[in-house]
Each structure stands twice: as C-alpha cells, then as structure tokens.
C-alpha positions as CSV (number, residue, x, y, z in Angstrom):
1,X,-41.0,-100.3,-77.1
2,X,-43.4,-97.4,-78.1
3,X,-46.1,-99.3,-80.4
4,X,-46.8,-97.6,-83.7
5,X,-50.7,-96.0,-82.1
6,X,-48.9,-94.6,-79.5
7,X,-46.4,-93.0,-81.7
8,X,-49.0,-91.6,-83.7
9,X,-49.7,-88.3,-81.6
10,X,-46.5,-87.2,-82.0
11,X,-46.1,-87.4,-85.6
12,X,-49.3,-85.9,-86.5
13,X,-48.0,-82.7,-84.0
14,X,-45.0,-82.5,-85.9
15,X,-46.4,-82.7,-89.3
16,X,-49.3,-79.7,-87.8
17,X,-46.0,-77.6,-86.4
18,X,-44.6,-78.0,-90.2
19,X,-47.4,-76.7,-92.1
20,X,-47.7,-73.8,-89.8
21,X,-44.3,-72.7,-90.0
22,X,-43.8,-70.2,-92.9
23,X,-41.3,-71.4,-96.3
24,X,-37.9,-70.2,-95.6
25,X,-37.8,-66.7,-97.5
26,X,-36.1,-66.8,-100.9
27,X,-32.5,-64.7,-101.8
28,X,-32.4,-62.7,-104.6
29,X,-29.9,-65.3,-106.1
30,X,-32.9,-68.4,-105.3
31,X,-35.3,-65.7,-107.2
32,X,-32.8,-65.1,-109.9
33,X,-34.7,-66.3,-113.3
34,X,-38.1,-65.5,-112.7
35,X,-37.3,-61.7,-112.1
36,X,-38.5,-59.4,-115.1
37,X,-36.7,-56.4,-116.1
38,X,-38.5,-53.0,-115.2
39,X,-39.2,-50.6,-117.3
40,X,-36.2,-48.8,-118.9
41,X,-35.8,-45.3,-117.1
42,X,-36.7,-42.3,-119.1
43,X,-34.3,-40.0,-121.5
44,X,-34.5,-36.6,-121.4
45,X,-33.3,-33.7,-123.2
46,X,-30.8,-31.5,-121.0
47,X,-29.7,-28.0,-121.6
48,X,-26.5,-26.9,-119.8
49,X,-24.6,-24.0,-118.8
50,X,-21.1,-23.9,-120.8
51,X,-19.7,-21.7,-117.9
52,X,-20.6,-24.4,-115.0
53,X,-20.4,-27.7,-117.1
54,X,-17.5,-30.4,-116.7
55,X,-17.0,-33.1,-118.7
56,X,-15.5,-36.0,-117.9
57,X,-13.7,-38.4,-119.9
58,X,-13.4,-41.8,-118.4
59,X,-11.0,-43.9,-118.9
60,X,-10.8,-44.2,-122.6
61,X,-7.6,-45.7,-122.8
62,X,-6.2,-48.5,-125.5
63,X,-6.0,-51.0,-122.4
64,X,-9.7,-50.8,-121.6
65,X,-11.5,-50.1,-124.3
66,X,-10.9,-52.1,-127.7
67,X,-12.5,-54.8,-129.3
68,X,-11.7,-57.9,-127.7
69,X,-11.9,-56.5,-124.1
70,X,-15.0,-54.1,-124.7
71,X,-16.5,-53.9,-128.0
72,X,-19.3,-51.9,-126.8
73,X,-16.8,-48.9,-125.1
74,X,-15.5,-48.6,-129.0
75,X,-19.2,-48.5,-130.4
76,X,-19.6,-45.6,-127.7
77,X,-16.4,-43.8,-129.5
78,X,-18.0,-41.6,-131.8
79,X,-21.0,-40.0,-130.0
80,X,-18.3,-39.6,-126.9
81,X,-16.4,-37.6,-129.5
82,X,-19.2,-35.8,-131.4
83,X,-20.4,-34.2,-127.5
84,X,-16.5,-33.8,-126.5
85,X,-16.6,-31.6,-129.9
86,X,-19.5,-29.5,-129.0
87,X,-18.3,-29.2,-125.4
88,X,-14.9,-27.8,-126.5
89,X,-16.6,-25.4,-128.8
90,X,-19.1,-24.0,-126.2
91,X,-16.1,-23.5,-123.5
92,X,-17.5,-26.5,-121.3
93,X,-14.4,-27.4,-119.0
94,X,-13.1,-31.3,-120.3
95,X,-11.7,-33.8,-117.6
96,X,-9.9,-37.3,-118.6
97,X,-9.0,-39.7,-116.2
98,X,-6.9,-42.6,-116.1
99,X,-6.8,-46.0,-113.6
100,X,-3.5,-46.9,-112.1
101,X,-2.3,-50.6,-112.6
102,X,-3.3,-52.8,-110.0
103,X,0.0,-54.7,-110.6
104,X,2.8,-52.4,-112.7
105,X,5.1,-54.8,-112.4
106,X,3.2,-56.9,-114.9
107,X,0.3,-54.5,-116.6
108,X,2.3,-51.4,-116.7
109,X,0.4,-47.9,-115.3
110,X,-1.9,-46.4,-118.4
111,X,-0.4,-43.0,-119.1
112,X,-2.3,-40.1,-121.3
113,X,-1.0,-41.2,-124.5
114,X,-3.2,-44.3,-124.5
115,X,-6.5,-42.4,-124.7
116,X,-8.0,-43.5,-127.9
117,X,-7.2,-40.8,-131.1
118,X,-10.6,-39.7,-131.4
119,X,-11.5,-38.8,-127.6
120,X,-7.8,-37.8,-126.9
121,X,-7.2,-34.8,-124.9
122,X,-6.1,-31.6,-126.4
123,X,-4.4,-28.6,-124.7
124,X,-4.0,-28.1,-121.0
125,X,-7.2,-30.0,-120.1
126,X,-6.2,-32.0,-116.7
127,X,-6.2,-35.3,-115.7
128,X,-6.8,-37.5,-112.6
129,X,-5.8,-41.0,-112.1
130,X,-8.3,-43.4,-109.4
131,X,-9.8,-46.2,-109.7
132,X,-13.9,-46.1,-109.8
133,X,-14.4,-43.5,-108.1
134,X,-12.3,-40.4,-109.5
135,X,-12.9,-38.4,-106.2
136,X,-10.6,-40.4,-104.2
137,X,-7.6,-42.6,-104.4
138,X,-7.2,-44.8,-101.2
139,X,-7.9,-42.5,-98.7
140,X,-6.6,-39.5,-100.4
141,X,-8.7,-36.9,-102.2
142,X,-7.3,-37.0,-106.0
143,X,-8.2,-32.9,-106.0
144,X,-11.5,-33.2,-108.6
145,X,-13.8,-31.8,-106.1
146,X,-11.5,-28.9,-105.8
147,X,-10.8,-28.2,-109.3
148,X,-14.6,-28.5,-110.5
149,X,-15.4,-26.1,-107.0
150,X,-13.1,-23.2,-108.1
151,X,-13.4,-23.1,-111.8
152,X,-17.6,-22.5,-110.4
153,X,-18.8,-26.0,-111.6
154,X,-21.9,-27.1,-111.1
155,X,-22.8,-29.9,-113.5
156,X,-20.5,-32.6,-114.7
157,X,-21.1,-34.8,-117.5
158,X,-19.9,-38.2,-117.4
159,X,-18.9,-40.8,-119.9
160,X,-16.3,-43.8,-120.3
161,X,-15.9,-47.1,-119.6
162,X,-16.7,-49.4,-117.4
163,X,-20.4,-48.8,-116.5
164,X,-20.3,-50.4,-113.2
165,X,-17.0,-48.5,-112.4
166,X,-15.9,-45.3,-113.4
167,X,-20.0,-44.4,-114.2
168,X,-21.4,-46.0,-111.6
169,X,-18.9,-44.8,-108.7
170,X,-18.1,-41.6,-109.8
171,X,-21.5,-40.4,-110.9
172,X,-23.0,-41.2,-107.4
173,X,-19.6,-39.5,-105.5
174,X,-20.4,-36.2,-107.8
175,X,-24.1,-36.3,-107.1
176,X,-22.9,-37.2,-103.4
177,X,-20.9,-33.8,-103.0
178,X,-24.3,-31.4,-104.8
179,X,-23.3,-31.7,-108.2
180,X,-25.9,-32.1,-110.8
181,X,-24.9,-35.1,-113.0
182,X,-26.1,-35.6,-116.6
183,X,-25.2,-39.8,-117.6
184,X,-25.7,-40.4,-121.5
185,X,-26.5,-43.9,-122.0
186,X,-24.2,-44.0,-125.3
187,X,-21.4,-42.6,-123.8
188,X,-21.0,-45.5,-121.0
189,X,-20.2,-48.9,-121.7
190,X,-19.6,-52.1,-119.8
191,X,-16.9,-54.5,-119.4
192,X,-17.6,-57.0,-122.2
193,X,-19.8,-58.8,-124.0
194,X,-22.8,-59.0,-121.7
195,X,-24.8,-55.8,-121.5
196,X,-26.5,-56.5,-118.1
197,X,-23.9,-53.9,-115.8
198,X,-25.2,-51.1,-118.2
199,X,-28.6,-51.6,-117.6
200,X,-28.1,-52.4,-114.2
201,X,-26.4,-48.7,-113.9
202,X,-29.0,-47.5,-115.4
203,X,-31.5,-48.1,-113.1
204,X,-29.5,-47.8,-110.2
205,X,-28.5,-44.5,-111.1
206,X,-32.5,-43.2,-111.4
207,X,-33.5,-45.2,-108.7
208,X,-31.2,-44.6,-106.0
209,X,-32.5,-43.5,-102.6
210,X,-30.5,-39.9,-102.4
211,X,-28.9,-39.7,-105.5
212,X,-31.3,-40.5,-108.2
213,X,-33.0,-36.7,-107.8
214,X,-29.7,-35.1,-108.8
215,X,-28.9,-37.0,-111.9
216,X,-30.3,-37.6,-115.3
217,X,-30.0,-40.0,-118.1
218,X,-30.1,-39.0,-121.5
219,X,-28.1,-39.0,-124.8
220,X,-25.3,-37.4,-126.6
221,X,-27.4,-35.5,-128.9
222,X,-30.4,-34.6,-126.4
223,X,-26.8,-32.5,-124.4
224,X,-27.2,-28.9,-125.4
225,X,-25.0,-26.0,-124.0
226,X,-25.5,-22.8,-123.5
C-alpha cells in the first residue's frame, strides 16, 4: 500500500497541471447577465426618390397585430399610416404582404381583408404572401424581386410586424439582392410584450458584416420623397 509521502508527488503534479490549464471558455448564454447593451445605432434623415422607392407593408393583419398578441405593432399603427400617406401621395410604389397559416386547418390562412383599417391597401397595390422572408416561399421565388426590378426600384422601405421576422429577414434578403433598405424604428414591432427582438434588430441590422452598409435606420418623419 502506497504510504501517504509517497503519494504526495503525484498530487502536487496534478494540482500544478490544474492551475496551468486555462478556465473552460464561457458561452454567450454562461455570460448572459453581465453583458451591457451597446450604444443604440444612429437615426438619420433619408431623402428618397418617389420614382425608385417601394414600400412595404408587412404583415399588418388583425391576427398579428392587436393588443393582446402585440401591443407595440398597434402603437406603430399611426406613424405606419402617416408615411403610407405621404408615400401614396408622392407616387412611391406600396407592397403588403401576408403569412400563410402554418396550420389552416386550425388558424385559417390571413387574407387581405384582415390588414388593419388604417394601413389597409387601396387600389391595385399587390400583395405577396411568405413567411419571414417575403423573397421566397419554400424554395420558390414569391416574384418581389421581379416586380420591384421592372417597375426600376431601387430602395424599399420596410415596416410591419414581427421585428425578428418579416424586418429582420426580409430587410437583409433586399439588401442581399443590391437594394438600398431604409428601416424606421417606429414602423417595426416585435412579438409581444418584451422589447428585446427590436433592439436586437436593430443592431443587427447596422452591424451586420455585408449588409449593414446598404441599410439605414431612421424614422417615419425623418422619410422624405422626392
């Protein structure tokens, strides 16, 4: 039997090997409450081109945005309609789109009619129907690209609900295929009561390795056209 001097050498080597080797590296998740918020992103004025504007309407329907699912998307009504206003008035081209129901059977697919009164459509303007990214549909192109390409559009506007959907995806696709994409912060909202996804889009959007040089974040009433 190994006396307790002989065993000392090799606990003092394993307690040397342990202090040498470096902590195990901590997750994002392990690193979770300590983390400070960064500076919020800067707003800036924009001044757009009616002739090669878009804007696009996201998914203001009755199912998604009212005040037990997301209070915030019906704060974000009115300045939504005051810009979809002044974009009809200056020619801009208008967009809505709609999500299909992940189960019809029981949550029956949104139609056009459910876009809230005061953002609703009006005329001709088209629609397209994805989920978060209103680009593509599965692994079928919706046709957005092709009607924003031949009606000469450069720069789309977008707004709606959900923040970390529709926004998120759809602004980074647009910016993706050379659009120039203009965000305003009160025209996006998230999916409840926590406002974390927004400001998480929000920095995501103007950090973004790639896409954050093609898009800006402002407000409704810093949106001129021209």
């Amino acid at each position: 039997m190994l006396s307790m001097r002989s065993l000392f050498p090799f606990a003092a080597v394993a307690i040397l090997l342990t202090a040498a080797a470096p902590s195990q590296a901590q997750t994002i998740v392990d690193e979770w409450q300590s983390i400070k918020a960064p500076p919020p992103p800067e707003l800036k004025p924009v001044t757009l081109s009616a002739k090669t504007t878009a804007l696009l309407v996201m998914d203001l329907i009755k199912q998604a945005c009212n005040e037990k699912a997301r209070p915030r998307c019906v704060a974000s009504i009115p300045h939504v309609a005051k810009l979809l206003a002044a974009a009809r008035s200056s020619g801009v081209m208008v967009i809505y789109t709609l999500f299909p129901s992940p189960s019809p059977t029981t949550f029956p697919n949104p139609v056009i009619g459910d876009t809230l009164p005061d953002v609703a459509p009006k005329g001709n303007e088209p629609v397209v129907t994805s989920f978060v990214d209103k680009f593509i549909l599965g692994d079928k192109d919706t046709g957005l690209e092709k009607m924003l390409k031949d009606k000469g559009i450069t720069s789309v506007i977008t707004v709606g609900t959900a923040t970390n959907g529709a926004v998120l995806y759809t602004s980074s696709a647009a910016a993706l295929r050379g659009f120039s994409v203009v965000v305003p912060v009160d025209g996006m909202s998230g999916t409840g009561q926590i406002v974390y996804d927004e400001q998480a889009v929000a920095y995501t959007l103007t950090h973004a390795p790639v896409l954050s040089p093609h898009i800006t974040l402002t407000t409704t009433d810093m949106i001129k056209f021209q």
